[in-house]
C-alpha positions as CSV (number, residue, x, y, z in Angstrom):
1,X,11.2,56.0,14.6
2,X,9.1,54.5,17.3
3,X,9.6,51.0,18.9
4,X,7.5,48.3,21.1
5,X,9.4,47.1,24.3
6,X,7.2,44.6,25.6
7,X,8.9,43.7,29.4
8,X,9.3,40.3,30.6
9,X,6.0,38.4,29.6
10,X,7.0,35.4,30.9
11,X,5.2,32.6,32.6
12,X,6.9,33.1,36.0
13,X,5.3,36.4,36.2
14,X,1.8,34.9,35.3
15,X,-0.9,34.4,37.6
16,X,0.5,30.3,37.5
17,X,3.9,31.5,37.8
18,X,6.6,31.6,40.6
19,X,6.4,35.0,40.8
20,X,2.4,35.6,40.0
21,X,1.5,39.2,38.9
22,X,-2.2,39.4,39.6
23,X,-4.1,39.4,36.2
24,X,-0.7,39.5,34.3
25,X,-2.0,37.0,31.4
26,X,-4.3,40.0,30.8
27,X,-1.8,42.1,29.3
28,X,-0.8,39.0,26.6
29,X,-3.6,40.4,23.7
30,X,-2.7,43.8,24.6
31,X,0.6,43.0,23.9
32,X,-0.6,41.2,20.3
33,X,-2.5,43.7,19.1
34,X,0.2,46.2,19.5
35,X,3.4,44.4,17.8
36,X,1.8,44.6,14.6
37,X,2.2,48.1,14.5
38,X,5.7,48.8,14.9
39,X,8.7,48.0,12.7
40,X,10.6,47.0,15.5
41,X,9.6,44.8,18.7
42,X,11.9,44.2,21.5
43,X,11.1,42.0,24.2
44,X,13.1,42.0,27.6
45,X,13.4,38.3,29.2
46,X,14.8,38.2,32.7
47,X,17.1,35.4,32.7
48,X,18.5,34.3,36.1
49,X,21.1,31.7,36.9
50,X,20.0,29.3,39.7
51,X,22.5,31.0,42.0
52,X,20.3,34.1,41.8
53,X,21.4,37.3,44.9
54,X,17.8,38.5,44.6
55,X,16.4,35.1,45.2
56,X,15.1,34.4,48.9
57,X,16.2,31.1,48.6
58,X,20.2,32.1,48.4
59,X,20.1,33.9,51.7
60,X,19.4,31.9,54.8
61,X,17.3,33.1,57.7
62,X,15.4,35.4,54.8
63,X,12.1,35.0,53.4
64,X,10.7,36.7,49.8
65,X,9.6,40.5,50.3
66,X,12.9,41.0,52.9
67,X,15.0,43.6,51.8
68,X,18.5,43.5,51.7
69,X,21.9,45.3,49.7
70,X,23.2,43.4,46.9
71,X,25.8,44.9,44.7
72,X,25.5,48.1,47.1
73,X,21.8,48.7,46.1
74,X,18.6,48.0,47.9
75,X,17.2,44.7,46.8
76,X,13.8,42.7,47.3
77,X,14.0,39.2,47.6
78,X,11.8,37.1,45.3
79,X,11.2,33.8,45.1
80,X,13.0,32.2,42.6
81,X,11.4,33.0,38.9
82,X,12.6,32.9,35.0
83,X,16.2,30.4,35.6
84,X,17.8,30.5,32.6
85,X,16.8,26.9,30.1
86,X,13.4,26.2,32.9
87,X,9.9,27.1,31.4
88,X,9.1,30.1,33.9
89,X,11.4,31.8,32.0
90,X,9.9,31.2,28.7
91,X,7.0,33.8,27.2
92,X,3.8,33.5,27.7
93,X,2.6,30.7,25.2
94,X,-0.2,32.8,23.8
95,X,2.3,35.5,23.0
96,X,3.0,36.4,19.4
97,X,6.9,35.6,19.6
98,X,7.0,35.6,15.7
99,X,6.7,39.1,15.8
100,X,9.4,39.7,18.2
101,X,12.6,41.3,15.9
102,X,14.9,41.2,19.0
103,X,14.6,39.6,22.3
104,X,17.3,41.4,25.4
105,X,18.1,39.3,28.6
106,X,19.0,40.7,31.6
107,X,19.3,39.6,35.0
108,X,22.2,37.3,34.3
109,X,24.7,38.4,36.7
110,X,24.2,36.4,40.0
111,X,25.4,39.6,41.6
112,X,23.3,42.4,40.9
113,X,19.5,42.5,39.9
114,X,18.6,44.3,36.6
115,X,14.5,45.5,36.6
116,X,15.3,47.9,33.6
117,X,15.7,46.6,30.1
118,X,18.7,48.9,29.0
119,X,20.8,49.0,32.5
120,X,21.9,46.2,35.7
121,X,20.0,47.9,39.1
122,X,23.6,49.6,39.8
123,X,23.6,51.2,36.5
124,X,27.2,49.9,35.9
125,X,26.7,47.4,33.3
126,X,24.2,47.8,30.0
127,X,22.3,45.4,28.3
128,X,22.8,46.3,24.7
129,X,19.1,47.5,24.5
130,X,19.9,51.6,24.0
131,X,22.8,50.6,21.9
132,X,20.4,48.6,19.6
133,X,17.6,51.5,19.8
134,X,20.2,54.0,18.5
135,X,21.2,52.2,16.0
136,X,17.7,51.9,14.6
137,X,17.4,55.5,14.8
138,X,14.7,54.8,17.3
139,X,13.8,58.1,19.2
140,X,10.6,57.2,20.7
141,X,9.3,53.8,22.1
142,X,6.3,52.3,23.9
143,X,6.5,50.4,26.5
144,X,4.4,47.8,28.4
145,X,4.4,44.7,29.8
146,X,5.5,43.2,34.1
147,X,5.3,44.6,36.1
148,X,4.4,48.2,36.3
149,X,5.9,48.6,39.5
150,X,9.5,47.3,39.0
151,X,11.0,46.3,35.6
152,X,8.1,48.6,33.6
153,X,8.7,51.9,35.7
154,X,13.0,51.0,35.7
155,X,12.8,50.7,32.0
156,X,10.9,53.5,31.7
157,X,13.6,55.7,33.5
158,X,16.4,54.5,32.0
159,X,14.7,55.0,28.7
160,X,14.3,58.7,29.8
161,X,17.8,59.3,30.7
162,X,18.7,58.0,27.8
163,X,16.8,60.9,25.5
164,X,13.9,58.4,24.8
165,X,10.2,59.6,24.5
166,X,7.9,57.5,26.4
167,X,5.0,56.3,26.1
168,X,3.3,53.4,28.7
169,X,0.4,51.4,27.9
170,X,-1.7,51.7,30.8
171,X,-3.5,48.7,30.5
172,X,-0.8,46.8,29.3
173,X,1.0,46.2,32.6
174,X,-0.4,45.0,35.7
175,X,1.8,45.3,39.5
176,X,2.8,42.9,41.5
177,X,1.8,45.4,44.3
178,X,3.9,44.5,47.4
179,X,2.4,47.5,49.0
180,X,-1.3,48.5,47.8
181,X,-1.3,51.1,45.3
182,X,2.1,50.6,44.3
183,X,1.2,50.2,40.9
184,X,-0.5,53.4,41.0
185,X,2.0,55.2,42.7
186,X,4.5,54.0,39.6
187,X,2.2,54.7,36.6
188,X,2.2,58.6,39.0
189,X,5.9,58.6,38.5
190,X,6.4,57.4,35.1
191,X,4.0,60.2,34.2
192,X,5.7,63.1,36.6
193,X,9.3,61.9,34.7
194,X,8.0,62.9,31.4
195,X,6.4,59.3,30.3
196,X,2.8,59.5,28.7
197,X,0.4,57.5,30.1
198,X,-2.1,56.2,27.7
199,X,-4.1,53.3,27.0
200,X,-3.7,50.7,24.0
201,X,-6.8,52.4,21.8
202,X,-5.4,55.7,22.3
203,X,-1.8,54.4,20.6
């Protein structure tokens, strides 16, 4: 059985948002026309407390983009995006959420970031998302969503270790693009993991 796992379409990660993903209300229809297709939609919601270790604002003397450890992994820090209850962290408004079966938060631990859907950034705690996937009988899922480059491409290898086939929609994700071509460099990766890259017509 095949899933959709559309990743953190939230309004924080919109071009208007906290956190803007250039173009990142462009993957919104992408994302619609898809869901109808599959008998079972997850969508992944980061869902920060206020007190946030990946936030810029909860280190002193640091700005977002600095790098630092939290939770003994390498961390970028953003500006504050998608507090749990405030409406950056609510989907997009144009997105279908009706068709949504099963929405997974992550992120909540003040302590250690989590970009993938199914695992924290230290791989130490899970999110319930493979456990619900297995349960479905799910053995193959498609993936897009924000951004390619961090919580797209983490999903996408956890989903691989985990036994998953993989597919990304190509243009349903856009990067934030720190560095230019990082996007690139991640759909690259994805693909060189075993992910195939392929655009919503060709689903």
């Amino acid at each position: 059985m095949k899933a959709l796992i559309v990743v953190d379409i939230q309004n924080d990660f919109m071009p208007f948002g906290a956190l803007p993903v250039a173009d990142g209300d462009a993957v919104v229809p992408v994302a619609n026309a898809l869901m109808p297709r599959f008998s079972l939609v997850v969508a992944t919601q980061d869902w920060h407390p206020p007190t946030h270790g990946s936030f810029a604002s909860n280190h002193p003397g640091t700005s977002p983009g600095d790098v630092i450890e939290l939770g003994a992994v390498e961390q970028v820090l953003w500006p504050d995006h998608c507090v749990q209850g405030t409406p950056g962290a609510s989907f997009h408004s144009a997105l279908e959420v009706a068709r949504i079966d099963q929405v997974v938060r992550k992120g909540t631990d003040p302590a250690i970031d989590s970009y993938s859907g199914f695992f924290d950034s230290d791989q130490r705690s899970a999110t319930g998302l493979g456990d619900l996937l297995t349960q479905r009988a799910v053995d193959e899922i498609v993936v897009l969503g924000l951004a390619t480059d961090y919580c797209v491409r983490a999903t996408v290898t956890d989903a691989i270790g985990l036994g998953f086939g993989v597919t990304v929609v190509i243009d349903g994700c856009r990067a934030v693009d720190l560095s230019p071509g990082d996007g690139e460099r991640a759909f690259a990766a994805m693909h060189s993991e075993g992910a195939r890259i392929l655009t919503c017509r060709e689903i």
